[in-house]
N, C-alpha and C positions, 0 to 999 in steps of 0.2 A: 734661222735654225738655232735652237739651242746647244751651247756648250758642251762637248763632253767633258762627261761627268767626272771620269779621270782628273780631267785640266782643271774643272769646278771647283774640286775635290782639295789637290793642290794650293790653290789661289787663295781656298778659304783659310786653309792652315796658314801662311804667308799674311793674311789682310788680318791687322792689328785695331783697324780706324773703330771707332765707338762711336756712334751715333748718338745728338743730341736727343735727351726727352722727347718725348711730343707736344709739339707746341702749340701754346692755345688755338683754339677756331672758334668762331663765331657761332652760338647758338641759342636759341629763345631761354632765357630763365638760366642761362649758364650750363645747359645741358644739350653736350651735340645728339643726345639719338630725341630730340623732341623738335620735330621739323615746320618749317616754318609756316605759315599759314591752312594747318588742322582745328579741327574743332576743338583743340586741347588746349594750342598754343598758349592765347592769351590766360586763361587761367592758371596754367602751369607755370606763365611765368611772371602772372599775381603773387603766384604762392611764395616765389620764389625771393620775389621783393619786399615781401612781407615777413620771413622769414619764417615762415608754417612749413615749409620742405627745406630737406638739403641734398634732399637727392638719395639714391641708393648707395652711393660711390662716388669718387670723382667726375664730375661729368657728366654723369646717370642718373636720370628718372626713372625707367621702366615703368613707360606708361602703359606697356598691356600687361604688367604683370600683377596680379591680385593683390591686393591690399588687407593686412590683416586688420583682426581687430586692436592688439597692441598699437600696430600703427596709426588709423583713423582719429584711435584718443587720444592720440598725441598732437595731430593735424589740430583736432576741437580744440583743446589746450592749449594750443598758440592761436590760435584763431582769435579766441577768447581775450590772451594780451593783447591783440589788435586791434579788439573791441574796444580798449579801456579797461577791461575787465582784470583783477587781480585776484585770483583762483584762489578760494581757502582750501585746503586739504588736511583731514582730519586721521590719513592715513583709509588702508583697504583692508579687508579681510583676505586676499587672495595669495595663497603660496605659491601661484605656479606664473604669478608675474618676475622675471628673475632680472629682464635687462633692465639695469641702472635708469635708462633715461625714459622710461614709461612708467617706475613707478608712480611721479606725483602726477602724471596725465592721468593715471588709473585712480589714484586716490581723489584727483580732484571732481572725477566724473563719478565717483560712486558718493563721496560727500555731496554731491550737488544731484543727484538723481538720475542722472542718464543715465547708467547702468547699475542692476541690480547681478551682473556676474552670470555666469554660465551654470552654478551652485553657487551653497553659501562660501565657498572658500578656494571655487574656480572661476576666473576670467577669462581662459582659454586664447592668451594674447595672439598664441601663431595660430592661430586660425582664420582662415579669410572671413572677412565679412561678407556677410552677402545685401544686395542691393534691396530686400526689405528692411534685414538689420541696421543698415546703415540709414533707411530712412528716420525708421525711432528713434535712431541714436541723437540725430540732428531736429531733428522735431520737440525732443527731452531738450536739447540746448536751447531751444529756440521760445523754452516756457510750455512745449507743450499746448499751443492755440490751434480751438478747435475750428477743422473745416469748414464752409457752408456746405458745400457741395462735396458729393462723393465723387470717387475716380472711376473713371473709366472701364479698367483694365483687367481682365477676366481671371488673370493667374496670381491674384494677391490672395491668400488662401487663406492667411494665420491672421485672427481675431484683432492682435494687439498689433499689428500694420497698418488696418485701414486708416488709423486719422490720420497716421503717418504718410502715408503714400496721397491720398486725400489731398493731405494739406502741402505737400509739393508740388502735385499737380495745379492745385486753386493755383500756386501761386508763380507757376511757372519755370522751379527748380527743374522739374522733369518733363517731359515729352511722353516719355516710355520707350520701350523700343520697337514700338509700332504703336498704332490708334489703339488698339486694345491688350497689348499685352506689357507687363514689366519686368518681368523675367526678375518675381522677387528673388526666386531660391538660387539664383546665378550670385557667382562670387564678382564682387566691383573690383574694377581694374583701377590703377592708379591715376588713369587720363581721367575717369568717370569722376573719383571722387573730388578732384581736383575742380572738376567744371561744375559737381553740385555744390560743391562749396563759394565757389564764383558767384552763380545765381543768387546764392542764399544772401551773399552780402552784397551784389549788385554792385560792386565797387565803381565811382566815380572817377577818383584820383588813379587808376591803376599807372602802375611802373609803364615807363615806354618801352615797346616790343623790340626796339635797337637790341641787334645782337652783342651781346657781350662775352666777351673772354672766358673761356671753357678748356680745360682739360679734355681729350679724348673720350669719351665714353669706352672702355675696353671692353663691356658684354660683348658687342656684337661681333670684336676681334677674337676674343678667347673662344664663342662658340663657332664660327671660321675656322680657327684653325683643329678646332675637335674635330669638326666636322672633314676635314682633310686626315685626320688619322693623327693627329698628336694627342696628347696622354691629356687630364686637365690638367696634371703640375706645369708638363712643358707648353703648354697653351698659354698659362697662365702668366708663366716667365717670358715667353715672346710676345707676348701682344702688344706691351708699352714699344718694343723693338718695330714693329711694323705698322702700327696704326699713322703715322706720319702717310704713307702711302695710299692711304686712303678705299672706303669699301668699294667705290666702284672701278678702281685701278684693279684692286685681290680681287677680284667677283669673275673680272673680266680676265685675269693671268689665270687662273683658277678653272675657263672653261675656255682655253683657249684661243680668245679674240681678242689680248692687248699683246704688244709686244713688252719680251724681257727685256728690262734693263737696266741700269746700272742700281737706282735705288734700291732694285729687289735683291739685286746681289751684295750691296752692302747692308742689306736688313740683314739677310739672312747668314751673312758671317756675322751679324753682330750678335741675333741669337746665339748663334755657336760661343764665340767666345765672350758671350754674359754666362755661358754656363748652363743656359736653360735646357740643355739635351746631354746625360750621360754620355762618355765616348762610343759604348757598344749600338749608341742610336744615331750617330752621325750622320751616316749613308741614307740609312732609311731616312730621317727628318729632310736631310737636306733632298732626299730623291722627292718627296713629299712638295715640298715646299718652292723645290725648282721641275 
């Protein structure tokens, strides 16, 4: 039986204790939401080794989450230092490139040809790529060599894809996502680009898949706790406070089949007194939360 809430109430005002960070865990590539034996893994935690990713955040890849174009030339751009390769950059025509660490990835893929921009003086960095665009992109880095054989795949539509998707296919970069379809005009997800980039350099030497020392990932703690009714500021501020407890402990308090105990109650006074919930939200958070 759970506490009343009175006594809860109480206790929590009373409990001073501060819980340590969250302490590293084990995860492929330094990243716990990238699990271990998926068709990602190894690549992702190529990339990782290689120093072409560093993740979203601490601990985080978001490997389903769309990848823009700002991002991917920046992936190509270190890629490219891993080739040997020492990127000249002649500068970009583009105003609406703004974050610091994509300028010379942008500059160096428009001095080198892989992108001639969205217009002459747009590259449209947050914009997802999508999976025909990202084939040219890597096709242009790759010199541009032409097919023998064409692809397969019925939904490649736009003229200036086929050698591109073509020549992934000849060479095994891609599959598609069925025998006949590629689902060009879909936005690539972060696991995808990760694994075309794999193929493309067919790495020998890659890093060992040994789990290494990671930070918590907190996406999937911050959208938990929204999803329970806290705010995102207060999501935001608890999640470092509860990720030690791990998703399938919260999953299972959460739909009533683990037992409460002691961890949750000192999580959840430590949120309280980290400050992450105004006083006129006490009741509610903690009614939430216990």
């Amino acid at each position: 039986m759970r506490p009343d809430f009175r006594t809860l109430t109480a206790a929590l005002a009373l409990t001073t204790t501060i819980l340590a960070p969250a302490a590293p865990i084990g995860a492929a590539g330094g990243f716990s939401d990238v699990e271990a034996d998926r068709w990602y893994t190894a690549p992702i935690s190529w990339m990782a080794a290689e120093g072409i990713t560093t993740g979203t955040e601490p601990g985080c890849f978001s490997p389903h989450a769309a990848v823009s174009r700002g991002q991917i030339v920046t992936f190509l751009y270190r890629l490219a230092h891993t080739e040997g390769v020492l990127p000249v950059t002649d500068g970009h025509p583009f105003d609406d490139v703004v974050r610091a660490y994509q300028h010379e990835p942008v500059a160096w893929a428009y001095s080198a040809g892989i992108t001639t921009g969205t217009s002459a003086t747009t590259f449209a960095p947050d914009v997802d790529v999508t999976r025909g665009d990202f084939a040219v992109l890597l096709w242009r880095h790759a010199g541009g060599p032409q097919p023998l054989t064409d692809h397969p795949f019925t939904d490649v539509y736009r003229g200036y894809q086929q050698a591109a998707v073509s020549w992934m296919a000849e060479n095994g970069i891609t599959t598609g996502t069925s025998p006949t379809t590629f689902s060009a005009e879909d936005s690539m997800t972060r696991a995808e680009a990760a694994t075309f980039l794999y193929r493309f350099v067919t790495p020998t030497d890659v890093a060992p898949e040994a789990p290494v020392e990671s930070d918590h990932c907190l996406q999937w703690y911050r959208d938990f706790l929204v999803g329970l009714g806290l705010t995102a500021d207060e999501a935001a501020c608890a999640a470092p406070h509860v990720a030690d407890l791990g998703r399938v402990y919260l999953a299972g308090v959460a739909h009533d089949t683990h037992t409460i105990s002691d961890p949750l109650f000192e999580a959840i006074a430590d949120v309280v007194n980290a400050g992450c919930v105004p006083p006129d939200r006490y009741a509610a958070v903690i009614s939430i939360l216990w």
